[in-house]
C-alpha positions, -999 to 999 in steps of 0.1 A, spaced: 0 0 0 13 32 -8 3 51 30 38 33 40 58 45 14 42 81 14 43 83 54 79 80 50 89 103 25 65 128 43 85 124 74 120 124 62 112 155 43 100 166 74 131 156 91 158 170 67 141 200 51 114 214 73 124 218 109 132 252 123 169 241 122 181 214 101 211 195 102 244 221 101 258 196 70 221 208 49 224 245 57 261 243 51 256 229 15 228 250 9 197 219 -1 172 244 13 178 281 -1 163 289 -32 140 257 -33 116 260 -3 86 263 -27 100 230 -45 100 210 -13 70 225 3 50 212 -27 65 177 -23 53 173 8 17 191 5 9 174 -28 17 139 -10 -4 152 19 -32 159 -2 -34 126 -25 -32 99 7 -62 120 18 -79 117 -17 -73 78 -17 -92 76 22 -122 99 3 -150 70 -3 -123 46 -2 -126 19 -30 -104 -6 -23 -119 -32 -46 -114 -16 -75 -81 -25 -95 -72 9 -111 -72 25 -73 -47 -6 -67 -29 2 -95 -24 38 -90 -16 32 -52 13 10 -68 25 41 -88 21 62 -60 42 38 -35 66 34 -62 71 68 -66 76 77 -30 103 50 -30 121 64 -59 127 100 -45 133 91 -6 159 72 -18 174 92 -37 167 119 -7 189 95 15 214 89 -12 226 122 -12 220 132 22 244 104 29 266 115 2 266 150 11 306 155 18 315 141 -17 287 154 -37 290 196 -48 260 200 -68 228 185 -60 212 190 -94 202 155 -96 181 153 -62 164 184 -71 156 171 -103 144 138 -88 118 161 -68 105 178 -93 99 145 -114 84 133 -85 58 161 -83 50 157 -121 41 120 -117 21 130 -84 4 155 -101 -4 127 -126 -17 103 -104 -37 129 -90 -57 135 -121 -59 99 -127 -73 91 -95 -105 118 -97 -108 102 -135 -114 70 -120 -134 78 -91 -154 100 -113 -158 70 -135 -167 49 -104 -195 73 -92 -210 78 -125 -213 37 -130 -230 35 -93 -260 58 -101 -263 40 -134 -267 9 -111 -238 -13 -131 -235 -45 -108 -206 -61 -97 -177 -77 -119 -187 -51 -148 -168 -28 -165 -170 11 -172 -137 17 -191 -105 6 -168 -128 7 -138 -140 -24 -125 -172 -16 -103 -177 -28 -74 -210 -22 -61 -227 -22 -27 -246 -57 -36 -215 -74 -32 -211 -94 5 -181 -92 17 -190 -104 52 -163 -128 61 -187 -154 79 -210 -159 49 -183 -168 31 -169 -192 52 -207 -208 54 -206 -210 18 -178 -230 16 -190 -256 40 -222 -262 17 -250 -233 18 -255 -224 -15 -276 -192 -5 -264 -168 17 -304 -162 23 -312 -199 22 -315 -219 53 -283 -225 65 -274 -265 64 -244 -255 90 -250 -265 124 -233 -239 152 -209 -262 168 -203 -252 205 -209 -217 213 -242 -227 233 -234 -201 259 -232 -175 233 -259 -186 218 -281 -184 252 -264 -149 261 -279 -130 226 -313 -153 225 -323 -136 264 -316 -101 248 -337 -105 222 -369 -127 237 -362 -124 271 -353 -90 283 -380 -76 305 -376 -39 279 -407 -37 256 -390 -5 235 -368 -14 204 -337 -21 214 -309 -28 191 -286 -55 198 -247 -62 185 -228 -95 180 -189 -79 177 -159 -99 167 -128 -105 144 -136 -117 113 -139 -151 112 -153 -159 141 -183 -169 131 -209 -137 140 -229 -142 111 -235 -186 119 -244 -174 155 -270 -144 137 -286 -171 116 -288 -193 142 -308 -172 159 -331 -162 135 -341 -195 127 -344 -207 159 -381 -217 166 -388 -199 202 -375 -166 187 -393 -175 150 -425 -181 172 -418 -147 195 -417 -124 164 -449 -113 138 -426 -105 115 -383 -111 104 -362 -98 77 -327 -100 72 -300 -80 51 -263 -81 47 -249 -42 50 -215 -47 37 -181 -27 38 -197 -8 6 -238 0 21 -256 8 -8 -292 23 7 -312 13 -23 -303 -24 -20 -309 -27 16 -344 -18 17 -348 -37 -15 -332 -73 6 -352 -62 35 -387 -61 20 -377 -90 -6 -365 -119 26 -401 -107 42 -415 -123 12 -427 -84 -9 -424 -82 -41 -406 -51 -52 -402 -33 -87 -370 -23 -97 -383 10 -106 -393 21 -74 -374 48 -57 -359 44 -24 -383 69 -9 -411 50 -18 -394 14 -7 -385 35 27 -420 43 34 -433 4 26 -407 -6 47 -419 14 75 -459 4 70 -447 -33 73 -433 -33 102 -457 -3 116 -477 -19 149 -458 -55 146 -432 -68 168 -405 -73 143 -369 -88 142 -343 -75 119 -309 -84 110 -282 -63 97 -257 -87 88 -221 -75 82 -222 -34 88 -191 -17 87 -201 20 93 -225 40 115 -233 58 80 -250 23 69 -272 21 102 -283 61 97 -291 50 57 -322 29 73 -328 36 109 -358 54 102 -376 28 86 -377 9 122 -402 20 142 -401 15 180 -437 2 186 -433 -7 224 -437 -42 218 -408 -54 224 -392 -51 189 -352 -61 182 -329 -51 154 -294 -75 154 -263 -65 144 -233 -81 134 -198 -64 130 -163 -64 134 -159 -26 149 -166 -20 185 -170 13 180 -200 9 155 -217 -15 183 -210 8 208 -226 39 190 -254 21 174 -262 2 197 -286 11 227 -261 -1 258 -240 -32 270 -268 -46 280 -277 -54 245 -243 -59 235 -220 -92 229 -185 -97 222 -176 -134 205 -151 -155 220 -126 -176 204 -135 -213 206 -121 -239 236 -100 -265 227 -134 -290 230 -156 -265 208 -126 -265 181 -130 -302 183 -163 -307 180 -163 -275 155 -137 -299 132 -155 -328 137 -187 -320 122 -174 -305 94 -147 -340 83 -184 -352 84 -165 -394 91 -148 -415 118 -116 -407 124 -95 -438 135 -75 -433 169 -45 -423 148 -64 -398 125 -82 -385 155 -46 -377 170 -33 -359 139 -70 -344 140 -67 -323 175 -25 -314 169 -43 -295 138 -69 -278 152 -47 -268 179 -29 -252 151 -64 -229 147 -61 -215 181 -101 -215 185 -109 -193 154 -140 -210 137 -125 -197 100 -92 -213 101 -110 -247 114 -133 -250 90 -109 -241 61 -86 -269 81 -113 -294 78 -126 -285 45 -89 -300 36 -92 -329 53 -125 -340 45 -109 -347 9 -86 -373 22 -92 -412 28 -63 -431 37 -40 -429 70 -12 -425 49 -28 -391 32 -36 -375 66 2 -378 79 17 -366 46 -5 -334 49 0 -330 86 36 -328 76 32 -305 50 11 -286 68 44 -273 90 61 -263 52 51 -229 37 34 -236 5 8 -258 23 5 -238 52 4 -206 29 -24 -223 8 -44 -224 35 -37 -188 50 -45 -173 21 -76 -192 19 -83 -170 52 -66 -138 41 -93 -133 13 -117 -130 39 -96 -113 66 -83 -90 39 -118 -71 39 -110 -58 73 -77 -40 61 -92 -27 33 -116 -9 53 -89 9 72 -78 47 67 -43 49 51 -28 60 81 -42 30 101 -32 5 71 5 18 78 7 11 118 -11 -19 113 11 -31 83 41 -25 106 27 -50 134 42 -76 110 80 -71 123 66 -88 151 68 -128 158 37 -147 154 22 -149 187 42 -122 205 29 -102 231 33 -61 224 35 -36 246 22 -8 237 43 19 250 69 2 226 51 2 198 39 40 203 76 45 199 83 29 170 52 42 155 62 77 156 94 70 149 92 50 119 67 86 104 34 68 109 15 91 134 7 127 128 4 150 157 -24 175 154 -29 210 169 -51 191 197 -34 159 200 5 150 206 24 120 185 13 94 217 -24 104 218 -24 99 186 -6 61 183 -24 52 215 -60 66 196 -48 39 163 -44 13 191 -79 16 205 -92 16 165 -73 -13 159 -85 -32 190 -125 -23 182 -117 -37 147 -112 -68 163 -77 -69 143 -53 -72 177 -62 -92 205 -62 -72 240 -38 -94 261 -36 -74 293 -56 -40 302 -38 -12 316 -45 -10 358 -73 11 350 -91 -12 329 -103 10 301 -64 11 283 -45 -17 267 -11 -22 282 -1 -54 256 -19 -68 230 -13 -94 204 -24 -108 168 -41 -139 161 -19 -163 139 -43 -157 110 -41 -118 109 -7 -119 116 5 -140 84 -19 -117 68 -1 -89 79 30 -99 71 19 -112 32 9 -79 29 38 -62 36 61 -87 21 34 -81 -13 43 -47 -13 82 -47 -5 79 -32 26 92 -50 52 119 -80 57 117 -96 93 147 -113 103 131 -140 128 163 -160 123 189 -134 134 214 -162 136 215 -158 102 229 -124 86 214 -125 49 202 -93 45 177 -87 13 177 -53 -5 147 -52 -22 127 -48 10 119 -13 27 126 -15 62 140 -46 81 155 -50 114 191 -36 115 213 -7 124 199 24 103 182 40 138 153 67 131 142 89 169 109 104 168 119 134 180 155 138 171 165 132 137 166 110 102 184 73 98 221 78 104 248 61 83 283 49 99 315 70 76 314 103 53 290 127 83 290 129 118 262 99 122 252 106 159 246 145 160 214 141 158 213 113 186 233 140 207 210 136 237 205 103 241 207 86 275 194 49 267 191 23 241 186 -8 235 190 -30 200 174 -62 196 174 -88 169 200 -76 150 233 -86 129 262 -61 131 296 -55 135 313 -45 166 328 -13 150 292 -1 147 286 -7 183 314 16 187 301 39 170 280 50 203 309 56 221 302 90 202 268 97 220 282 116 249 254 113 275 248 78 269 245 62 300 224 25 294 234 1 265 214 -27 262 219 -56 234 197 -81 231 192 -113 209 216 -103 179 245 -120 162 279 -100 156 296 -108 128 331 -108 138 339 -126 173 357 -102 189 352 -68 207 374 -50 207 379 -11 211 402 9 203 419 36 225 398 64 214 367 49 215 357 54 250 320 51 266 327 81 290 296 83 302 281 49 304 267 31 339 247 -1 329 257 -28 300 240 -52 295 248 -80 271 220 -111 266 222 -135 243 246 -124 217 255 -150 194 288 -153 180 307 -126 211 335 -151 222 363 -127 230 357 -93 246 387 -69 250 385 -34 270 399 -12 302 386 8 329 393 35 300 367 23 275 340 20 304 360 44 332 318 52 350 307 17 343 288 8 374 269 -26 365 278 -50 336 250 -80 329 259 -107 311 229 -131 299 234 -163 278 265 -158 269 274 -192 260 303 -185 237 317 -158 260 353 -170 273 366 -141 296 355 -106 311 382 -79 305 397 -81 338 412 -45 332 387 -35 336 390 -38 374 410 -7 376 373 10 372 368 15 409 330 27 402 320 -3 397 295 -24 416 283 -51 405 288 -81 377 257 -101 375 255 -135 348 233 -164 345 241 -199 347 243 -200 309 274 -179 310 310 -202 305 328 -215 339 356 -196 324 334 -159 325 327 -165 362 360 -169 372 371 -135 358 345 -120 372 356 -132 406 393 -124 395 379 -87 388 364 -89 420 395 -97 438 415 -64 421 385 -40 431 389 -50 471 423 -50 464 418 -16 457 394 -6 479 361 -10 466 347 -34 491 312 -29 479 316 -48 445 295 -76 441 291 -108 414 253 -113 413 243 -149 404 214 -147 380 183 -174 380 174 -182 346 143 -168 331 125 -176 299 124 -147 274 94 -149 245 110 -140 212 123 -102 215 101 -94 243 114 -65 268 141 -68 292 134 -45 323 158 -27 340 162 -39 376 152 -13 409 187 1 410 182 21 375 154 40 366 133 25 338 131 47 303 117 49 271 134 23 250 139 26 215 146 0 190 167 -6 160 139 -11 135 145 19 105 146 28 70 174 10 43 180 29 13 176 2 -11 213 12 -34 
């Protein structure tokens, strides 16, 4: 998607052109004079067209896709060439060729721009001629409101109904509970005014099997004078709702008639009878306020039922938590049973067992285990189940399947806003299954260019506000509330949305995860990946290591931390530079050369806490009290390669303590004691080595600092790679 790639570009001009002061190495060669108007309409123009694209957002239709691909493409062009020369700016005089690349850039915007209000022109014209779906108005392929794109319809379609309207031949498998919970709101609740009533989830999770379920059931069929039912849809066309309303309560209705006149036939049907409607599938409070008026509250105990996958449309449309239901993820039993029905044969005591480790696989979301068994039902023999159990752990098979999911999850990231598409896009540097915290991940979010400030709300309110959005889309899972309940402190992905996430962004060259950082193969044709080219929110652009003065932007810096990385020790060194550094943490990362070693000028003056955990490949470690002369703790955590401790540095009578883990050689202990020894040799009777108890640590998850330093923001190594 192109809000990525524009977000980007937007903030690194941002960063090297438009602050109050820019870098001394820009003023000094003179980027900025004499082309202010040049880069101010860089950065307006791209402003401006990601807004257009959010405008009645159409994310079906290929020519949008198509010009988000030139847009995306185009932002890549010109911030790297941005980065080339900023990086290049001691050995480069004249900068014709970066100016030029700007001003090509604004031609092909402006381009684009026209394009994209041809097309949507096209679009709107085609929708009030009524063109269905799948057909054509020049290079515009319409995609009108009839279409369903309600994830749970689908995925009873492929289990057998052959009408989303027909009877469903799919029996609800386990969610009885649930089932009882919505069933007393709408029959049993002692309110005899309309009430409106929501069934929320991710998609997937079967809202719209629990909604059917409901509305065929016979005590609430018997309750009710009269039902109708209608799916809404990401793209609520007005017309066609009141058109499947009056049509599944059996009226006949001329295509001719206006929607004024269906309103008011609407209303007169259900005037004076206690009704029950569905709205299956609605994305927007927009769709509600399209027919709300054709619903009138009789007093007689009346019920509307909605189904969506935003908390936030419940929560305004709907009249209070009373009358509200959030869907749970299946148990391990329902999953079972879920699986079970839909193999539809006897499973032998070996096929059963392969059976459950599969749906264990699903983690309780009713998609994934119906997709699962919708496999399985094709195969007969033994032999065929334990091949494709195997395969299921390779990645073609176990993409296959995925994808078979993302069609259907993708609908919910289409519906995003651009600048919500981009935060949640960059969830996908995360390991499946990880729990984040979000005071990280506001970091990295404004860091990384993907929040805007506003006049009335900072960079955080703003991440934290995308969080919240993100969580009433059902597309993160709340893992722990903040102490206060009403905040999310840590939240995660289901696995399903998270290979999603990380299709997409591999689909659109965005982002290379290492999850192996053992290994150091680093591919350039991705946007971002994890590694040393550090971006801070507030203090300046990606830094590279050997033509500028990399860290004067980073001048301030008191603490960092770098995690899953692969670098050389010389960059570490680097950040001797940052003069007020005073905590270094490195984390889960491999160093490509074996040895540390520092020279004599590159000194940590100011650092007081190191900590060192798990850093594959570190087997020799030279230094003195010189390179680390205020060094007053030094961690060492799985260091299983680590032979020695630089006893010179003993002579660094501030220091207290030495504190490793069990995993740490026999060899790395006894220097520590033998550093020990020097310092109450010297004096310093109040150094201490700290055994350390082992503790698990999830993939990349945060290391907190212990009572005896104060906890900070931490900032991460995850930044932009000029792909040259």
């Amino acid at each position: 998607m192109a809000c990525v790639a524009v977000n980007s570009l937007v903030r690194t001009v941002e960063l090297e052109f438009l602050q109050p002061q820019p870098r001394p190495i820009v003023q000094q060669k003179g980027l900025i004079p004499g082309n202010e108007d040049l880069i101010q309409s860089l950065h307006h123009k791209l402003g401006f067209l990601i807004e257009l694209f959010d405008e009645n957002r159409m994310d079906g239709i290929q020519a949008i896709k198509d010009l988000e691909t030139k847009l995306r493409d185009v932002a890549f062009r010109v911030e790297n060439e941005i980065e080339f020369q900023i990086v290049h700016l001691h050995e480069i005089e004249e900068h014709k060729e970066l100016l030029a690349g700007i001003a090509e850039a604004i031609r092909d915007i402006d381009a684009i721009h026209k394009e994209l209000s041809k097309v949507k022109m096209e679009y709107a014209a085609a929708a009030l001629q009524g063109i269905g779906i799948g057909r054509k108005t020049t290079n515009t392929v319409v995609a009108a409101s009839t279409t369903s794109s309600c994830s749970d319809v689908m995925m009873m379609a492929r289990v057998g109904d052959s009408s989303h309207h027909q009877q469903s031949s799919s029996i609800m498998v386990g969610k009885d509970n649930e089932f009882q919970i919505v069933k007393k709101m709408l029959i049993e609740h002692s309110t005899r005014q309309r009430e409106i009533v929501s069934i929320k989830g991710m998609g997937g999770i079967g809202k719209t099997t629990l909604a059917r379920r409901l509305y065929e059931d016979p005590s609430v069929v018997s309750h009710f004078d009269n039902r109708a039912w209608v799916v809404a849809s990401q793209y609520h066309n007005k017309l066609q709702m009141l058109t499947d309303l009056l049509k599944s309560m059996g009226c006949v209705v001329d295509s001719s008639t206006e929607e004024d006149q269906l309103a008011q036939q609407l209303y007169q049907k259900l005037m004076q009878q206690r009704y029950f409607v569905v709205i299956d599938d609605i994305w927007s409070v927009e769709a509600w306020g399209s027919v709300k008026a054709c619903f009138p509250d009789n007093g007689n105990d009346s019920r509307v039922l909605l189904t969506t996958r935003s908390a936030k449309v419940a929560t305004i449309i709907g009249s209070n938590n009373d009358f509200s239901h959030q869907m749970q993820l299946l148990e391990e039993g329902e999953s079972w049973n879920l699986f079970h029905e839909k193999i539809s044969k006897c499973l032998s005591s070996e096929s059963d067992m392969i059976g459950r480790q599969i749906v264990k696989k699903c983690k309780g979301l009713p998609l994934a285990i119906v997709v699962v068994a919708g496999l399985f039902s094709k195969l007969h023999t033994l032999d065929e189940w334990k091949n494709v159990a195997e395969a299921l752990n390779s990645s073609a098979t176990t993409t296959t399947i995925r994808e078979e999911c993302s069609m259907i999850l993708s609908s919910s990231y289409n519906h995003l806003p651009h600048s919500l598409k981009a935060c949640f896009l960059y969830l996908s540097i995360f390991p499946e299954d990880y729990e984040i915290h979000v005071r990280e991940i506001v970091k990295l979010w404004i860091a990384e260019g993907l929040v805007k400030a506003s006049k009335d709300m900072s960079f955080d309110a703003v991440a934290r506000r995308h969080i919240q959005e993100l969580k009433d889309r059902n597309l993160i899972l709340v893992s722990q509330p903040s102490s206060c309940g009403r905040k999310v402190k840590t939240f995660r992905m289901h696995d399903l949305l998270h290979s999603f996430c990380v299709s997409e962004a591999k689909k659109e060259n965005l982002l290379h995860v290492v999850y192996d950082y053992w290994t150091n193969s680093l591919q350039k044709d991705y946007r971002w990946l994890q590694s040393l080219h550090l971006r801070c929110p507030e203090i300046g652009p990606p830094f590279v290591i050997p033509n500028i003065d990399p860290l004067d932007c980073l001048k301030n810096l008191m603490r960092l931390r770098f995690t899953y990385l692969v670098f050389e020790w010389k960059a570490i060194n680097i950040l001797g530079k940052l003069s007020k550094l005073k905590v270094l943490r490195l984390s889960c990362c491999k160093c490509i050369d074996e040895k540390w070693e520092l020279l004599e000028e590159e000194n940590f003056d100011q650092l007081i806490y190191l900590e060192i955990d798990s850093i594959y490949g570190l087997k020799q470690w030279e230094a003195s009290d010189c390179h680390f002369p205020n060094l007053e703790r030094l961690v060492l955590k799985r260091c299983t390669e680590l032979v020695t401790i630089p006893t010179k540095i003993a002579d660094n009578l501030n220091l207290k303590s030495i504190e490793l883990d069990n995993y740490c050689l026999p060899f790395a202990m006894d220097s520590a004691k033998e550093i020990q020894k020097e310092q109450h040799e010297y004096g310093n009777e109040n150094m201490v080595i700290i055994p350390l108890e082992h503790t698990t640590q999830q993939g990349g998850s945060s290391l907190t600092l212990s009572s005896h330093v104060r906890s900070a923001p931490i900032i991460r190594n995850v930044g932009q790679v000029p792909r040259r």
